[in-house]
MIDOSE-1310 file (N, C-alpha, C; in nm, 2 decimals, decimal comma, always signed):
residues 235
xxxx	+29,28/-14,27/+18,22/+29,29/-14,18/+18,10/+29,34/-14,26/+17,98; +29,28/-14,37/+17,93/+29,31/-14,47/+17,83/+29,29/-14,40/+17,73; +29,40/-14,44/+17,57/+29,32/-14,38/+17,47/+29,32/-14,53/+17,40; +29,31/-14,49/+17,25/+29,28/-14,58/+17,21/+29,36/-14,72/+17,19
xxxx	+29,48/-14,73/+17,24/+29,60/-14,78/+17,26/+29,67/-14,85/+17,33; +29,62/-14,75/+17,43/+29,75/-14,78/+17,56/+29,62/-14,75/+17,64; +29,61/-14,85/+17,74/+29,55/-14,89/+17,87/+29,60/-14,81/+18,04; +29,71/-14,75/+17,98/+29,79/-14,70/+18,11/+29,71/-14,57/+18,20
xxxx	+29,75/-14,56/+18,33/+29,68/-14,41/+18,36/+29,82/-14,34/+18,39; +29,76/-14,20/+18,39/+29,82/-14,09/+18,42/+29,94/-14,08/+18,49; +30,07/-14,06/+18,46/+30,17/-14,07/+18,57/+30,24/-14,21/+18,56; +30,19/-14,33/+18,46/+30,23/-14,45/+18,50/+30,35/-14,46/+18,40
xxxx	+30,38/-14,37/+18,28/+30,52/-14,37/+18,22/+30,56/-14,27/+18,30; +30,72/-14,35/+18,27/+30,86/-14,22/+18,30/+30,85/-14,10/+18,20; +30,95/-14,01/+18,25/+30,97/-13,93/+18,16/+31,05/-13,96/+18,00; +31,11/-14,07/+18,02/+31,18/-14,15/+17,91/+31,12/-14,26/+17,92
xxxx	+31,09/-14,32/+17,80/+31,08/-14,42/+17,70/+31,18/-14,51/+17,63; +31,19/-14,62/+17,69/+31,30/-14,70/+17,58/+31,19/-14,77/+17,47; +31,18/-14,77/+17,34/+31,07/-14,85/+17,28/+31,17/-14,91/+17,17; +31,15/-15,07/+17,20/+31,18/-15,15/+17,11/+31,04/-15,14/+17,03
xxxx	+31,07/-15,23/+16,91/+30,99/-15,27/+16,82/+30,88/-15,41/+16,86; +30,97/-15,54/+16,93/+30,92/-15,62/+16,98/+30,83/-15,65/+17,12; +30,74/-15,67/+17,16/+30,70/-15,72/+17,26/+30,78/-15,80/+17,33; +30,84/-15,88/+17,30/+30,91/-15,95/+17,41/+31,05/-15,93/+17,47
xxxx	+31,12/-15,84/+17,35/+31,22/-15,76/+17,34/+31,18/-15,66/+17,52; +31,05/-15,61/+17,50/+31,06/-15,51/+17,63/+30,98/-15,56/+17,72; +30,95/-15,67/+17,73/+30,95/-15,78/+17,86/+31,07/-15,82/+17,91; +31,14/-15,88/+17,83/+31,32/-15,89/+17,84/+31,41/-15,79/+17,94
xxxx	+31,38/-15,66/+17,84/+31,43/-15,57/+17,90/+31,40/-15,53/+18,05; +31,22/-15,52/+18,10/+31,18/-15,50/+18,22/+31,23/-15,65/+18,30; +31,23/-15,74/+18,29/+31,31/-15,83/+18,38/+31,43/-15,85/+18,41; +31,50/-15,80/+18,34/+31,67/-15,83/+18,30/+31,75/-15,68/+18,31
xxxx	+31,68/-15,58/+18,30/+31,75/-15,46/+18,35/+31,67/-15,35/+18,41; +31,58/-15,35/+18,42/+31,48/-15,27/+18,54/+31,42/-15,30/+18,64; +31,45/-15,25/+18,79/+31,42/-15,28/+18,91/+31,27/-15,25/+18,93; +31,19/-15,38/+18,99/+31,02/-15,32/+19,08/+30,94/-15,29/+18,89
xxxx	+30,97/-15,36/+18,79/+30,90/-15,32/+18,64/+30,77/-15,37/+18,70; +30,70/-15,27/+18,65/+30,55/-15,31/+18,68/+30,48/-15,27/+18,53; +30,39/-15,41/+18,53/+30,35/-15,35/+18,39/+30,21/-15,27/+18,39; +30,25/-15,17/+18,30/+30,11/-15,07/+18,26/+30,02/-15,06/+18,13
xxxx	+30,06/-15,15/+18,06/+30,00/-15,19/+17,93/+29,99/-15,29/+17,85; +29,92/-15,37/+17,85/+29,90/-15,47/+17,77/+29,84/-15,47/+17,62; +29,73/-15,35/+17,60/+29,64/-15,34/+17,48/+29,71/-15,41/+17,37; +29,63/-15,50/+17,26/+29,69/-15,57/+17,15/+29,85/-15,65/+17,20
xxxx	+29,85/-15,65/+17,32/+30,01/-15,75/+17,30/+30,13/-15,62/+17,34; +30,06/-15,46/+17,28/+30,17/-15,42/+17,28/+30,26/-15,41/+17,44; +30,34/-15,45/+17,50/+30,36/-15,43/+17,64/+30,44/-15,30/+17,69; +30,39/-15,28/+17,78/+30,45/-15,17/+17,83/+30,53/-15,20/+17,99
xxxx	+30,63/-15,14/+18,03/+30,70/-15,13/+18,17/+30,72/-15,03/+18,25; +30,63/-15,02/+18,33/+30,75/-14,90/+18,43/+30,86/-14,92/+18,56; +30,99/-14,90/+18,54/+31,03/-14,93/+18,71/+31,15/-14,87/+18,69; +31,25/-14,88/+18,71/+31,38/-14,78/+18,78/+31,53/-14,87/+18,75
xxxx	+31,61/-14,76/+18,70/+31,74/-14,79/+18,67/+31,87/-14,71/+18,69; +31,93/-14,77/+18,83/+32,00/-14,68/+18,90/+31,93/-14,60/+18,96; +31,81/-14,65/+19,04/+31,73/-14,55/+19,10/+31,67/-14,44/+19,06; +31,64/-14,43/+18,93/+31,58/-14,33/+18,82/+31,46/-14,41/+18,74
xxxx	+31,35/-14,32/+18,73/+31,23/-14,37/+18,67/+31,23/-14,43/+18,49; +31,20/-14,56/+18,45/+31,26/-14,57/+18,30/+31,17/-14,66/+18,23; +31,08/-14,64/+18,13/+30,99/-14,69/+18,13/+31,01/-14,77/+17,99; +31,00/-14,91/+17,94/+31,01/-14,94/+17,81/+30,87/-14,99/+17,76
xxxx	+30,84/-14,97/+17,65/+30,72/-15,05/+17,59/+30,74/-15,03/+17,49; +30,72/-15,16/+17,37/+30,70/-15,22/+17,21/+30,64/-15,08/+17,17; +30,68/-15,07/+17,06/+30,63/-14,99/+16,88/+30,52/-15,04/+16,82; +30,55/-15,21/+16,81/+30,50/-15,27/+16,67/+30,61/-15,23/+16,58
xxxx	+30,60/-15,30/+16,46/+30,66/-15,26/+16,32/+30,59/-15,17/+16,20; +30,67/-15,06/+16,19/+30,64/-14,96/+16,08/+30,63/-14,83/+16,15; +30,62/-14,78/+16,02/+30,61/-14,59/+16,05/+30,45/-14,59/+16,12; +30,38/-14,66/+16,05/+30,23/-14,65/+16,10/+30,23/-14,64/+16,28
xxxx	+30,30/-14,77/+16,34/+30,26/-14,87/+16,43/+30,33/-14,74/+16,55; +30,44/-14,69/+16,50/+30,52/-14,62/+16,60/+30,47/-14,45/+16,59; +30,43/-14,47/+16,48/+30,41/-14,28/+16,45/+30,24/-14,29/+16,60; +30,20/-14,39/+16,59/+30,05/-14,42/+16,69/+30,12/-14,40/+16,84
xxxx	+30,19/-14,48/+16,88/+30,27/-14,52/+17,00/+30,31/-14,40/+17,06; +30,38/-14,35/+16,94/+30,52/-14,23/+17,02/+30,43/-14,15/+17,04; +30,31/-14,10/+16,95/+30,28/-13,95/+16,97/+30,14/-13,97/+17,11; +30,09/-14,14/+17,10/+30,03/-14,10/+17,22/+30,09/-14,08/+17,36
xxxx	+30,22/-14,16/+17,35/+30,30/-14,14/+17,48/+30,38/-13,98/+17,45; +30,36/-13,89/+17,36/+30,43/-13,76/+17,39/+30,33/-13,72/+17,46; +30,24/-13,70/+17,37/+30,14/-13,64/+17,36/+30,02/-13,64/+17,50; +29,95/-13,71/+17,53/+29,88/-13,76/+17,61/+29,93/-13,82/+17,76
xxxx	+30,05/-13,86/+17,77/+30,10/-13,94/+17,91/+30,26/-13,82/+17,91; +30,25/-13,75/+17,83/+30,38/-13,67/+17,93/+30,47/-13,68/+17,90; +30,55/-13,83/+17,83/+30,67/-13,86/+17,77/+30,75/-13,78/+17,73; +30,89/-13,70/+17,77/+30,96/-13,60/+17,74/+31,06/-13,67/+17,58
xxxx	+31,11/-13,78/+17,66/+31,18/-13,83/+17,58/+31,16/-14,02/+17,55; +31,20/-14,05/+17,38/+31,16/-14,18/+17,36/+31,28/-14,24/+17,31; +31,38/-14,32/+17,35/+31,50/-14,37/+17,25/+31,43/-14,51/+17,19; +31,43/-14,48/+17,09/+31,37/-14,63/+16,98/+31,54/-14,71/+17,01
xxxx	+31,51/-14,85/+17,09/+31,62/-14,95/+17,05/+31,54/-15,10/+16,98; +31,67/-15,08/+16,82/+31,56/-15,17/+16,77/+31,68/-15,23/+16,67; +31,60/-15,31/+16,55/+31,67/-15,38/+16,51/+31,74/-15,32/+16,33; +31,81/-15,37/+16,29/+31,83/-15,27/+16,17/+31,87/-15,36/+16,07
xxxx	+31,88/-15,34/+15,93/+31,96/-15,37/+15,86/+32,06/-15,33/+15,73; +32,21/-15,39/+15,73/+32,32/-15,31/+15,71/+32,31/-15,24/+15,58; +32,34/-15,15/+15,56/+32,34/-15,09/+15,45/+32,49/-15,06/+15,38; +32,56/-15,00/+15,47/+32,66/-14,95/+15,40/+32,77/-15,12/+15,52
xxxx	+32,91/-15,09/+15,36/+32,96/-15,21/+15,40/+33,05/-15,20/+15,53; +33,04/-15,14/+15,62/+33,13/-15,11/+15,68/+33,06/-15,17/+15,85; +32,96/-15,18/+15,81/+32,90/-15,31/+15,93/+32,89/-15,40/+15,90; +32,83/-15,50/+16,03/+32,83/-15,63/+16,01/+32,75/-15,69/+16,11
xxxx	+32,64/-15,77/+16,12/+32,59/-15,87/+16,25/+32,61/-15,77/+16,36; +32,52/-15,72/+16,46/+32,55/-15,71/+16,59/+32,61/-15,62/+16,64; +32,67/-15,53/+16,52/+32,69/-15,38/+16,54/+32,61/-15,29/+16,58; +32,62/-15,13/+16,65/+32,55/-15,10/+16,74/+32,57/-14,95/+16,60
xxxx	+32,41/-14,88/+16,57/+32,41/-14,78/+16,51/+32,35/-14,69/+16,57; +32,40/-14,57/+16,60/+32,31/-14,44/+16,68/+32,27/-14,32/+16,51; +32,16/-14,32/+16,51/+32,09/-14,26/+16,40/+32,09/-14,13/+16,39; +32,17/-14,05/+16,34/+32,15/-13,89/+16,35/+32,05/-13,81/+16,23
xxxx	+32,01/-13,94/+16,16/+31,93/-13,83/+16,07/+31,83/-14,00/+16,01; +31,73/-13,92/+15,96/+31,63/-14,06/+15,84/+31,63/-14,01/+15,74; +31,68/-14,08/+15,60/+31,60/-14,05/+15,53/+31,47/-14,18/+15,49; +31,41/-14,09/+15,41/+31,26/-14,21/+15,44/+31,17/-14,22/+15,32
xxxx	+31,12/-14,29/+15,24/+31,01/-14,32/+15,13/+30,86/-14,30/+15,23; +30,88/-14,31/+15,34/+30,71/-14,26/+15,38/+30,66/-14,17/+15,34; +30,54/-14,14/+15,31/+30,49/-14,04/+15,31/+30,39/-13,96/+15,44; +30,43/-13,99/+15,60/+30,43/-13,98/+15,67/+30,42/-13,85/+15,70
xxxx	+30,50/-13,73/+15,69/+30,55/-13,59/+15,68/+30,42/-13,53/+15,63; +30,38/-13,58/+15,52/+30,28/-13,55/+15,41/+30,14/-13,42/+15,47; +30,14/-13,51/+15,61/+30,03/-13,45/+15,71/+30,02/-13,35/+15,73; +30,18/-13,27/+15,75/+30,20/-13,12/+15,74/+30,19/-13,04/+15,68
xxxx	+30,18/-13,09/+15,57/+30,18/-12,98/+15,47/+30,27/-12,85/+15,49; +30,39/-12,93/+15,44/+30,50/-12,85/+15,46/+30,54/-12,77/+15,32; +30,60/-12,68/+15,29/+30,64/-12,66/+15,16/+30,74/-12,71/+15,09; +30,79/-12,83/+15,15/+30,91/-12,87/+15,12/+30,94/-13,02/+15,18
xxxx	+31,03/-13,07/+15,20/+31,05/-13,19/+15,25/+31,17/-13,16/+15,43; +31,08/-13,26/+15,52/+31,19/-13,20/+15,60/+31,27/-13,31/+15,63; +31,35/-13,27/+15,74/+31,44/-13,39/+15,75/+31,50/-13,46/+15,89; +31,39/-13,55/+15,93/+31,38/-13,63/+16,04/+31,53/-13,61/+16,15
xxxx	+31,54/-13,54/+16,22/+31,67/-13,54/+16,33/+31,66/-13,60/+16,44; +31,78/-13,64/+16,50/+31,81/-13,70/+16,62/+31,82/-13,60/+16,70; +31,75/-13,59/+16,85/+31,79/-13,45/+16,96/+31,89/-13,45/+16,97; +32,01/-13,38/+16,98/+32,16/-13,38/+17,03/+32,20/-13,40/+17,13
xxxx	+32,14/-13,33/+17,22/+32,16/-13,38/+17,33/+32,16/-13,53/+17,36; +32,01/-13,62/+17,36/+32,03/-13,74/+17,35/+32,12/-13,84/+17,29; +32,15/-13,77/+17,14/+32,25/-13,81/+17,09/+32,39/-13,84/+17,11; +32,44/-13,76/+17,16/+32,58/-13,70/+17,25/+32,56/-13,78/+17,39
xxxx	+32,46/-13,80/+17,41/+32,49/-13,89/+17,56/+32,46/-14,04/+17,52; +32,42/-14,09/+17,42/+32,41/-14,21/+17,38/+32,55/-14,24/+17,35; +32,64/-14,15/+17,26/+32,76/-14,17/+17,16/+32,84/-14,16/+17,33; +32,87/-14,08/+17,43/+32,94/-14,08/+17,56/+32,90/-14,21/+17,63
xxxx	+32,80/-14,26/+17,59/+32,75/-14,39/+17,70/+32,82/-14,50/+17,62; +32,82/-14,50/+17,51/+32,86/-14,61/+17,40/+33,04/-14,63/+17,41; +33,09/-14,48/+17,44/+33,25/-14,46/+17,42/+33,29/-14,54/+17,59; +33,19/-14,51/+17,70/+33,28/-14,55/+17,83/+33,19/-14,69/+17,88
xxxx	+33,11/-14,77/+17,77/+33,10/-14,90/+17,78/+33,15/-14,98/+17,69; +33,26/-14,92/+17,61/+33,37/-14,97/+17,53/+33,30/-15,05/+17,41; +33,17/-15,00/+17,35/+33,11/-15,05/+17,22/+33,10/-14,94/+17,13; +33,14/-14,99/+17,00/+33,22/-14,93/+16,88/+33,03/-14,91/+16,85
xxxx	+33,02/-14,75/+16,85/+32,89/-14,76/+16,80/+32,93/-14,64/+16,67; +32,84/-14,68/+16,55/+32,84/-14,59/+16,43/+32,76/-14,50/+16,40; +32,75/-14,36/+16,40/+32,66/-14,27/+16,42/+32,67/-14,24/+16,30; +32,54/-14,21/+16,16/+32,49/-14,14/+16,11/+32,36/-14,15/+16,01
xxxx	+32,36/-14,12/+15,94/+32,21/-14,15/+15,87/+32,18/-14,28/+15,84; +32,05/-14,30/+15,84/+31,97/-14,45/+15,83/+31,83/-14,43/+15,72; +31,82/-14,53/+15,66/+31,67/-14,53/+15,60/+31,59/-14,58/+15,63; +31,44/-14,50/+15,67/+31,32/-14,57/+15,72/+31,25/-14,58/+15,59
xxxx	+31,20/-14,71/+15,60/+31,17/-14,75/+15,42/+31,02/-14,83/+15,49; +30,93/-14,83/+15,37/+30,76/-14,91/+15,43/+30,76/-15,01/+15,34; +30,88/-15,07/+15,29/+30,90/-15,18/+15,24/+31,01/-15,30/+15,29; +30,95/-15,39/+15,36/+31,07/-15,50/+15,42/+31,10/-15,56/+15,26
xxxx	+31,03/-15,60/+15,20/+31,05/-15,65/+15,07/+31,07/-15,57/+14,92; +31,19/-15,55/+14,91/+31,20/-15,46/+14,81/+31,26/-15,46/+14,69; +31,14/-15,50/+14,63/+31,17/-15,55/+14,42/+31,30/-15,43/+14,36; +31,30/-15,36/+14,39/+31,36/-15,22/+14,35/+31,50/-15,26/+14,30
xxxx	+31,58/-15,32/+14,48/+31,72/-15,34/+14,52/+31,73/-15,18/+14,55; +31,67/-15,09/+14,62/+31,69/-14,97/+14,67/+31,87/-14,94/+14,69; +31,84/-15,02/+14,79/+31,96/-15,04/+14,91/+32,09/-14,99/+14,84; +32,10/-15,08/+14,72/+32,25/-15,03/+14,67/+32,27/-14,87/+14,61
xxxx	+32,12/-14,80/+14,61/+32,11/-14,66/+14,59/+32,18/-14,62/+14,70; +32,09/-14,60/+14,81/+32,10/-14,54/+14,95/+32,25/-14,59/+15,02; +32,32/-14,67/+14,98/+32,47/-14,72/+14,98/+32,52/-14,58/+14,92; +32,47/-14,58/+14,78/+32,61/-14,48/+14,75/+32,61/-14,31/+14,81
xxxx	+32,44/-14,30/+14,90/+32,44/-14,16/+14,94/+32,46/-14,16/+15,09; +32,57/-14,26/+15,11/+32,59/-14,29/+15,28/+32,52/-14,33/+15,41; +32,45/-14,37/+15,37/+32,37/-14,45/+15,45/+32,38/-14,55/+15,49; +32,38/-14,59/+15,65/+32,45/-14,69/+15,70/+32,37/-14,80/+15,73
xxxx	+32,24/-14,77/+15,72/+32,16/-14,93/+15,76/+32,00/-14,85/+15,72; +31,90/-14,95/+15,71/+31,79/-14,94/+15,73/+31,67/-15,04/+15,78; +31,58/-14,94/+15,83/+31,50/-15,01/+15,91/+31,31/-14,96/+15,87; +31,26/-14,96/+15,98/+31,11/-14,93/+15,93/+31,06/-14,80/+16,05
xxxx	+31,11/-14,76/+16,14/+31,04/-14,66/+16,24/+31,11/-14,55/+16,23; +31,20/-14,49/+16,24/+31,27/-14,41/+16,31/+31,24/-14,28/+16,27; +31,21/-14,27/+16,11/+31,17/-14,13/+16,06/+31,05/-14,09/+16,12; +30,93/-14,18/+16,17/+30,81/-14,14/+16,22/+30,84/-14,07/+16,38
xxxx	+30,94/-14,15/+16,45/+30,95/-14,10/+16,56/+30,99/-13,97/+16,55; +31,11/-13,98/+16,48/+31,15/-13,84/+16,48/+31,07/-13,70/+16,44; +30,97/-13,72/+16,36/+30,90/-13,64/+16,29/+30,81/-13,61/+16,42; +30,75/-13,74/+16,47/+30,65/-13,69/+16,60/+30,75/-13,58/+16,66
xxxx	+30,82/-13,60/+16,71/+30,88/-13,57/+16,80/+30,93/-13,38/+16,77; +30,95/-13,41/+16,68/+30,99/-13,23/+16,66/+30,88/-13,18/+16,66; +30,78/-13,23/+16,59/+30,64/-13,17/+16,60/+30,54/-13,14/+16,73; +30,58/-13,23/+16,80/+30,54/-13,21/+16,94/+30,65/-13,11/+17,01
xxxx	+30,76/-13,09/+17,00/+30,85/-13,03/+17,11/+30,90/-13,14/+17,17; +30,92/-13,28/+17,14/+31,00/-13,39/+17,29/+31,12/-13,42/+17,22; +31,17/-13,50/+17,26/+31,30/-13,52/+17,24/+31,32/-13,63/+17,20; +31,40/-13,71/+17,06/+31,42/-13,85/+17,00/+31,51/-13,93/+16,99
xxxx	+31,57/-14,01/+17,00/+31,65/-14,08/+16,91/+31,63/-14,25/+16,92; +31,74/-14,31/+16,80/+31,71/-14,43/+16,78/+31,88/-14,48/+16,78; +31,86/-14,62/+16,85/+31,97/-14,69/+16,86/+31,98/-14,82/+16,81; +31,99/-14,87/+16,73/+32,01/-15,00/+16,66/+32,13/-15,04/+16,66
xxxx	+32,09/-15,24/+16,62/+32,17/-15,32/+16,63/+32,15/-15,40/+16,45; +32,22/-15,44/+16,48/+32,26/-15,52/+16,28/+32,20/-15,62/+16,31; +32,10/-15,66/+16,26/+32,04/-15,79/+16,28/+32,08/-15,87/+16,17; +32,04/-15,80/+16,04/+32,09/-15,88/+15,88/+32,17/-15,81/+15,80
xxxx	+32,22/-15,88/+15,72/+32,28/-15,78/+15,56/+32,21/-15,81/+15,45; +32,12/-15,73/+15,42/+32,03/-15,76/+15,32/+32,11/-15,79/+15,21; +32,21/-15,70/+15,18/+32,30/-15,69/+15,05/+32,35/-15,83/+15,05; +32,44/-15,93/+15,14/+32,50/-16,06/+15,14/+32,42/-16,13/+15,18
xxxx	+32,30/-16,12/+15,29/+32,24/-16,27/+15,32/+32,25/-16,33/+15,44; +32,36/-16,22/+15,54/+32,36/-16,30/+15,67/+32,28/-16,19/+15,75; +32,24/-16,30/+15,86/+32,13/-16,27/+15,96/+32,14/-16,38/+16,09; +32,08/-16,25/+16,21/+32,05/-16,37/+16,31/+31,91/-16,41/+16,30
xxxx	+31,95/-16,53/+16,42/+31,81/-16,58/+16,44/+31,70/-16,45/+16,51; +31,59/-16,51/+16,48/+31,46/-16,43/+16,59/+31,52/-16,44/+16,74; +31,53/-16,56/+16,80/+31,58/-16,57/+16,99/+31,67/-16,49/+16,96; +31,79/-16,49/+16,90/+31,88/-16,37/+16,91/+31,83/-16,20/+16,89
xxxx	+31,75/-16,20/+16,79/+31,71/-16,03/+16,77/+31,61/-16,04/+16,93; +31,55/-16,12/+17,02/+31,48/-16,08/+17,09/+31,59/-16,03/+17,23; +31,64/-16,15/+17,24/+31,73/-16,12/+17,37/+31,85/-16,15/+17,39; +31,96/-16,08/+17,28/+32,10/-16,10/+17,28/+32,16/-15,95/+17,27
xxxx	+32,09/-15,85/+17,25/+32,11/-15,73/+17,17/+32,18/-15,64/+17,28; +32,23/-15,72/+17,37/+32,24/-15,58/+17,51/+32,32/-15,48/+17,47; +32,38/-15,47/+17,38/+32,45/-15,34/+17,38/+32,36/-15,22/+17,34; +32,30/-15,21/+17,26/+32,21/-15,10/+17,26/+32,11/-15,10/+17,37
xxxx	+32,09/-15,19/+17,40/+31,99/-15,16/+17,55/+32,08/-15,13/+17,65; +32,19/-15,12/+17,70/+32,31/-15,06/+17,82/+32,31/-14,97/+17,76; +32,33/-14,90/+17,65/+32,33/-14,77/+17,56/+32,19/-14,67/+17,62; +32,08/-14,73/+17,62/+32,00/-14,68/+17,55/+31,94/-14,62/+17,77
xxxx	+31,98/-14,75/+17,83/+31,93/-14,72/+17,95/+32,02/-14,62/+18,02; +32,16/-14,61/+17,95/+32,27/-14,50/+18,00/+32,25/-14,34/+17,98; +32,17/-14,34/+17,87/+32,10/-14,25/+17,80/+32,02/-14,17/+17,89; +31,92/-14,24/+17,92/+31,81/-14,26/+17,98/+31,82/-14,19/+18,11
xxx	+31,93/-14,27/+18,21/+31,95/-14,22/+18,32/+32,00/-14,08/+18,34; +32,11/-14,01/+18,24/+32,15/-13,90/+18,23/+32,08/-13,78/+18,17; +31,98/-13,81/+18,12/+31,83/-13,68/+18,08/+31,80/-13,63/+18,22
């Protein structure tokens, strides 16, 4: 039952989704923290995993980069394969000063410059949410694996390069980091009925200039992935 995307059949995702952004990120993950990972998708590179953590079904596979790449992904895996729930673990960067490198951000809200929403034709603007539940057991998984994680709004922006200097806007309206996916997920996700959230790591500070390397954004980041699989197992 392939669609245009994903190569997988019926039954071959979990009910949860961990989706990084990278491909090799969730190759990573299925060798280094999921038992029996069998892979169910290759199309375009994007990879997909399914296998078990703590003896519970947990399935990870890549986004791509952007609202586009993931608004495609999430809604065929709500939509089409069953996916109840999808935690985006991915990469971010700092916005407000109070992070730094490698810090762990749980997303309770997006705001976003996409025009993504647009589709609905809504009368108004709405406003991308985290499930609570997910939320609350991410923020409980984060407190008794002893990682200081920062929970609240984030900006999903369709600009990695931004002539503007945005950033020191969205600084002064509290916002703690930004990235490129999370408002699309979230929007799928209410619109379907499934359930969302996103868990990020500090990769740069756009505002100062520091950043990790790429081998590090691929496979150093474990704390939101122990987060994100703790999560995971308690749905």
């Amino acid at each position: 039952m392939s669609t245009p995307h994903i190569s997988a059949e019926k039954g071959d995702f979990a009910k949860t989704v961990l989706m990084p952004g990278d491909p090799l990120r969730a190759e990573y993950i299925a060798k280094n923290f999921l038992d029996n990972a069998k892979l169910v998708n290759k199309v375009r590179g994007m990879l997909g995993f399914t296998g078990s953590y703590k003896g519970k079904p947990v399935s990870v596979m890549a986004s791509g980069m952007g609202v586009p790449s993931i608004g495609i992904y999430s809604y065929e895996l709500f939509r089409f394969y069953d996916v109840d729930n999808i935690i985006r673990i991915g990469t971010a960067g700092a916005v407000s000063e109070k992070l730094t490198v490698r810090d762990v951000v749980i997303a309770m809200s997006a705001a976003t410059n996409s025009s993504f929403a647009s589709q609905y034709k809504l009368p108004g603007v709405p406003a991308p949410t985290a499930d609570f539940e997910l939320l609350m057991k991410a923020f409980k998984a984060a407190c008794e694996l002893n990682i200081n994680a920062h929970v609240g709004q984030i900006y999903t922006t369709d600009n990695f390069y931004d002539d503007s200097e945005s950033l020191i806007e969205w600084r002064k309206a509290g916002v703690l980091a930004t990235e490129m996916e999370c408002a699309a997920l979230y929007l799928n996700a209410a619109r379907l009925g499934k359930k969302a959230l996103t868990v990020c790591t500090i990769s740069d500070c756009p505002l100062t200039g520091e950043s990790c390397s790429s081998e590090e954004r691929e496979t150093s980041f474990n704390d939101m992935i122990k987060i994100g699989l703790e999560c995971a197992f308690s749905v």
